[in-house]
C-alpha positions in Angstrom: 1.0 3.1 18.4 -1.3 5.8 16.9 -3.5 8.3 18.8 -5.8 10.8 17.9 -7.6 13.4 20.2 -9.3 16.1 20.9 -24.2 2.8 17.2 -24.0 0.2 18.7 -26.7 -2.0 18.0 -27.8 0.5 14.9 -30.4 -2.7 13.1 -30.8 -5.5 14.0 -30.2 -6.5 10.3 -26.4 -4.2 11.0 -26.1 -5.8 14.7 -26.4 -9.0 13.1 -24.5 -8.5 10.1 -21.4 -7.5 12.7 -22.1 -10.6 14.9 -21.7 -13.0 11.7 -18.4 -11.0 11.0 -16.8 -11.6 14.0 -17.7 -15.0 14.4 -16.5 -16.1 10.5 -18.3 -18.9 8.9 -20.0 -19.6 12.0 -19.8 -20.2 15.7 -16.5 -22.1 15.0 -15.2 -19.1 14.2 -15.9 -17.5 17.3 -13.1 -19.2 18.9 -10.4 -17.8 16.6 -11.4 -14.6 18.4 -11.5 -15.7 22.2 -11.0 -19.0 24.5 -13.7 -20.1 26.5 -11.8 -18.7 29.7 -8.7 -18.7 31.6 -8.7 -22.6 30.7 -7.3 -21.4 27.2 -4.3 -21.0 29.3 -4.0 -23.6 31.2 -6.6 -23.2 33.8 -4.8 -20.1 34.8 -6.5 -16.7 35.5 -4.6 -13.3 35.6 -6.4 -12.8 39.3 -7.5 -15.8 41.4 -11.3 -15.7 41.9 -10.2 -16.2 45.7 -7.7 -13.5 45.7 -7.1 -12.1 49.3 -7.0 -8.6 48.4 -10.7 -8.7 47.1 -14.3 -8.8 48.0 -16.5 -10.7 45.1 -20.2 -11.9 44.6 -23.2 -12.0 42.1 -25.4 -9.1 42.8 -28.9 -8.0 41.6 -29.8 -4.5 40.4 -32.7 -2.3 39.1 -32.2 -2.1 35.5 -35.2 -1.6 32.5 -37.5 -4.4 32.5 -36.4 -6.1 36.1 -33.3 -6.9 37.7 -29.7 -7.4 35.8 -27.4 -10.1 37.6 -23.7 -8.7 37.6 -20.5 -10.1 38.7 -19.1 -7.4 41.7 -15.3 -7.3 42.5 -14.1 -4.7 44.7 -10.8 -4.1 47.1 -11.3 -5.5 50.7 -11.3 -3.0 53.3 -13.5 0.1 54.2 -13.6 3.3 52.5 -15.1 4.2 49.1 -13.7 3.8 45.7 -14.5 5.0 42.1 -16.6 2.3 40.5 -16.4 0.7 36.4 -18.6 -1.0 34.7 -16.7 -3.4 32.4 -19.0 -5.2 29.3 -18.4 -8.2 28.3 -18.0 -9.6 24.5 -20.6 -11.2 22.7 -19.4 -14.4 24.3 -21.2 -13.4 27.3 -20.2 -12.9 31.1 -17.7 -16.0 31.1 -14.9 -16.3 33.4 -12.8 -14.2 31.2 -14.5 -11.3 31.8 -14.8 -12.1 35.6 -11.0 -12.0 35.4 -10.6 -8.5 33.6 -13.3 -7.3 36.6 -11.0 -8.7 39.2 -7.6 -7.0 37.8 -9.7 -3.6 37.4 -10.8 -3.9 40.8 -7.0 -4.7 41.9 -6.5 -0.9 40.8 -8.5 0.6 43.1 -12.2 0.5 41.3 -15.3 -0.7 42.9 -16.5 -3.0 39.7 -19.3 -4.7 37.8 -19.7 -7.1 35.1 -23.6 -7.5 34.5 -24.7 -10.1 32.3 -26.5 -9.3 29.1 -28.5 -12.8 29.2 -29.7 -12.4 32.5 -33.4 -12.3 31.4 -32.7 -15.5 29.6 -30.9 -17.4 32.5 -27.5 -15.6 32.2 -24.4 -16.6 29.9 -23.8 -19.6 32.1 -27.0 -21.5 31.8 -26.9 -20.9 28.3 -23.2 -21.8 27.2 -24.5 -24.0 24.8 -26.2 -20.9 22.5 -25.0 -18.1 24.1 -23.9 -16.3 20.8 -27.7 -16.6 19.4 -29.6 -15.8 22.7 -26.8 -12.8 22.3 -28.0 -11.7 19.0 -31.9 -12.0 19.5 -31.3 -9.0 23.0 -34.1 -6.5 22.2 -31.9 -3.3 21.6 -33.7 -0.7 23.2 -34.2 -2.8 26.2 -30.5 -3.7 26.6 -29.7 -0.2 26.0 -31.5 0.7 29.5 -30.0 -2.3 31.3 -26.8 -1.4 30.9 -27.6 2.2 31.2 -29.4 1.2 34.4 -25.7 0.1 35.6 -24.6 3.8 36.3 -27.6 4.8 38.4 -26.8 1.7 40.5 -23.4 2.2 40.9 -23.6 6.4 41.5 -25.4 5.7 44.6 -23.7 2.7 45.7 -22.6 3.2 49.6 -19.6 1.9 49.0 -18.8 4.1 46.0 -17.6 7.4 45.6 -20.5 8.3 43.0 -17.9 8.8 40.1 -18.7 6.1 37.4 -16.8 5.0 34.8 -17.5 1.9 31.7 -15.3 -0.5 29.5 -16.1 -2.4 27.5 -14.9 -5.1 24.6 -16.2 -5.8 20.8 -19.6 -5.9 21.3 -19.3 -4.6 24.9 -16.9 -1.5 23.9 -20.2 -1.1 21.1 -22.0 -0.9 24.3 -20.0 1.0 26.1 -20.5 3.5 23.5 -24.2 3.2 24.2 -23.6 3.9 27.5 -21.9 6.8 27.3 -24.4 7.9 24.7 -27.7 7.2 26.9 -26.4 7.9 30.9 -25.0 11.8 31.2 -23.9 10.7 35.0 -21.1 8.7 33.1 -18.0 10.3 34.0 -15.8 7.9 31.5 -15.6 5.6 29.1 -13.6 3.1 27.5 -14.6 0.9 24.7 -12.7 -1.5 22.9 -13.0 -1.9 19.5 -16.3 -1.1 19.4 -18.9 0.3 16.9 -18.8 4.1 17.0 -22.1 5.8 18.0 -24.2 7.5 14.9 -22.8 10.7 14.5 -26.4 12.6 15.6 -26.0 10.4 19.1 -22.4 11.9 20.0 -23.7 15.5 21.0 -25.6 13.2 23.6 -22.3 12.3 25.0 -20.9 13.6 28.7 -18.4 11.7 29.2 -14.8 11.6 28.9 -13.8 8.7 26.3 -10.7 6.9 25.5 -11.4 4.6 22.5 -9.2 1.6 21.8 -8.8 0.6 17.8 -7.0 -2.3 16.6 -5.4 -2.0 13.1 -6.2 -4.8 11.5 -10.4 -3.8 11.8 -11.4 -2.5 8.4 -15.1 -2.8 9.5 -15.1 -1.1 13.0 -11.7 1.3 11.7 -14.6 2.4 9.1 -16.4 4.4 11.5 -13.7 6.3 13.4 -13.3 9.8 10.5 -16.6 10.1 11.3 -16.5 9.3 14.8 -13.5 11.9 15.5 -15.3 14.8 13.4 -18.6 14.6 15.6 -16.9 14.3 18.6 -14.1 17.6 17.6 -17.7 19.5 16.4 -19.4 19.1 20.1 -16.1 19.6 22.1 -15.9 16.1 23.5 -12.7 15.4 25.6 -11.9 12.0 23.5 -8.7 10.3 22.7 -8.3 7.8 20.2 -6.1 5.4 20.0 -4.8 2.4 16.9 -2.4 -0.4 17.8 0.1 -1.4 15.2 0.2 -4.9 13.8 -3.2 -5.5 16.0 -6.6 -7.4 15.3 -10.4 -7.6 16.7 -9.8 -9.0 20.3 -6.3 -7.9 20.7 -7.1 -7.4 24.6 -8.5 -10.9 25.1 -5.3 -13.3 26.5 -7.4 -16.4 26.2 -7.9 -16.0 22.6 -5.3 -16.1 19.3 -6.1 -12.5 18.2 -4.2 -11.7 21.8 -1.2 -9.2 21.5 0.7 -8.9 24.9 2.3 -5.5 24.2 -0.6 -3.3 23.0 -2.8 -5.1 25.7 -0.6 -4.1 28.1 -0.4 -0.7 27.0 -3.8 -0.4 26.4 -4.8 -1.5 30.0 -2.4 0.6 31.2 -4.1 3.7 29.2 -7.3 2.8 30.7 -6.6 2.6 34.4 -4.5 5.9 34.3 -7.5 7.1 32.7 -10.2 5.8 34.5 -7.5 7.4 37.4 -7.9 10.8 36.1 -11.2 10.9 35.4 -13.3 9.3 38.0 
């Protein structure tokens, strides 16, 4: 595996442009990159939704233009934990994603997954047209409600006020956003994501750890750039590119999945997100 130290959503001609990519000729294609959820294998999810060791519900918060719904997972018990905001793919808050918020939450982090489509029903009303409801989000607007995210989780009572973000295709794009637009971020993570214009990254607080598969010539394009901006205003940023890897390398319920740099990549993340928050 590589690493290197030291926008989303540009147009909407650009955001769509990147949608149509990943999905190949069409929403078919979509499914090359990811399963519909843990019933891609076999009905079988990395963390239980009734896992003992874990308090989870839907929740409500403040965000731009009303309320974002999220998907909360935290560890039972009293205390106060470090929380992360983990961003879902362009496939929408589905029961994938509820899983990767359950195993972060496993490691100690007080965790939300909001919902992108909220305003439009949420991902699971909608699983018939998620992807075009997806690519129709007013950018500014989703910008904020994401943004929103950290003020609610900074002063969270059952948070320490340390926040951090993941985030996966077009959520690590967003998590980008995030960590552009909210300078109480403490860290962030994205996945494969669109870098942030290199005029944005000055913007930029936070600690990041960026994940890159190799196989990615569109999103790879961006990272020169992306590692000269962030070297010219002194970001603490490590970048790493996983060998013999494609788009979606993280997701297990999808045939892009690669177990080893997943593994190493999650394990990267949480001993960051460790560190930092």
């Amino acid at each position: 595996m590589e690493e290197r130290g030291n926008s989303i959503l540009p147009d909407r001609r650009e955001f769509l442009h990147h949608c149509m990519m990943l999905a190949g000729a069409g929403v078919a294609g979509c499914m090359v990159l990811t399963g519909t959820g843990p019933e891609a294998r076999g009905g079988e999810y990395s963390v239980a939704p009734s896992d003992p060791r874990l308090e989870t519900e839907r929740v409500r918060y403040p965000a731009g233009e009303g309320e974002m719904e999220a998907y909360l997972a935290r560890p039972k018990g009293d205390g106060k934990f470090p929380a992360v905001i983990v961003i879902h793919e362009i496939f929408g808050l589905n029961a994938h994603i509820e899983d990767v918020a359950r195993r972060m939450a496993l490691e100690g982090f007080f965790v939300i997954a909001p919902d992108a489509l909220t305003a439009s029903g949420g991902t699971a009303a909608n699983s018939q047209d998620i992807m075009s409801k997806m690519m129709k989000l007013d950018q500014a607007e989703t910008v904020r409600n994401f943004t929103a995210a950290v003020r609610y989780l900074k002063t969270h009572p059952k948070t320490t006020g340390s926040v951090g973000c993941t985030g996966f295709c077009w959520g690590g794009a967003m998590t980008n956003q995030v960590a552009v637009n909210a300078p109480d971020l403490a860290a962030a993570v994205p996945y494969y994501g669109t870098v942030p214009a290199a005029e944005d990254v000055p913007k930029i607080k936070a600690a990041m750890l960026c994940h890159f598969a190799d196989n990615d010539e569109r999103i790879n394009a961006g990272i020169p750039g992306f590692e000269a901006a962030v070297k010219k205003a002194g970001i603490d940023c490590r970048i790493h590119l996983y060998e013999g890897t494609e788009h979606g390398f993280n997701n297990d319920t999808g045939a892009r999945y690669h177990k080893e740099a997943a593994a190493l990549a999650w394990k990267r993340t949480v001993d960051f997100f460790r560190e930092k928050l």
